[in-house]
N, C-alpha and C positions, 0 to 999 in steps of 0.2 A: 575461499573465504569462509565458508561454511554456513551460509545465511541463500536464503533465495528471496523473489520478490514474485508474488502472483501478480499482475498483471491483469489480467481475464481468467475467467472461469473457463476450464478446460471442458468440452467435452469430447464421451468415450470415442466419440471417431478421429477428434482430431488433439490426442493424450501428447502427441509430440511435438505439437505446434503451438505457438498463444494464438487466440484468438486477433488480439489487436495487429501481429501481425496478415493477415489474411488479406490476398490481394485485392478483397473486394470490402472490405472494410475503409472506408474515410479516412482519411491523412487528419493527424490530429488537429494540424488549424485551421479545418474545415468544419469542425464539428459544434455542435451548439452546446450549451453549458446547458441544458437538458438533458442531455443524451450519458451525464456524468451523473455517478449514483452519488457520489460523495463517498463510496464506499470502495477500500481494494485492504488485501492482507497484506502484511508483509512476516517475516519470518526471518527470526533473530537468535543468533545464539542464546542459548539461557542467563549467562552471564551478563549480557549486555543489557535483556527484559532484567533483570536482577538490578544491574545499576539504573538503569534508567527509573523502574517503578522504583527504589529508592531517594533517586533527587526527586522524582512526583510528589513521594510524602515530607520532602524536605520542605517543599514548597507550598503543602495543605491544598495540592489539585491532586485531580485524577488523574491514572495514568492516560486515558484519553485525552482528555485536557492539556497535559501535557506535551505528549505528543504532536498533538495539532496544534498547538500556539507555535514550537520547533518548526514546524512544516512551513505554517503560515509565514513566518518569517526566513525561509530560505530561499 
């Protein structure tokens, strides 16, 4: 596809695994809406960040804005 998704923050011990999956990590519908940053990367081909931040400025939002209102309503 050419695109990834971080997920969790890797670290150097564990470069080949996510974090979320870790067997001693909580099942996600066990977890309290604390424990979420509101925050994760995602990673997109260039062309896509290309179209996308261009319908952002079609619409006079930010490309964050944008993005999250997409999200929020999926």
């Amino acid at each position: 596809m050419g695109w990834r998704v971080s997920l969790a923050r890797r670290s150097p011990a564990s470069s080949n695994s996510l974090a979320m999956s870790s067997p001693t990590s909580k099942p996600l519908a066990r977890r309290s809406l604390s424990e979420y940053s509101g925050k994760f990367q995602v990673r997109i081909p260039p062309a896509t960040h290309r179209r996308i931040a261009e319908k952002a400025a079609e619409e006079h939002v930010s490309l964050h804005r944008y993005v999250s209102d997409r999200l929020a309503s999926a």
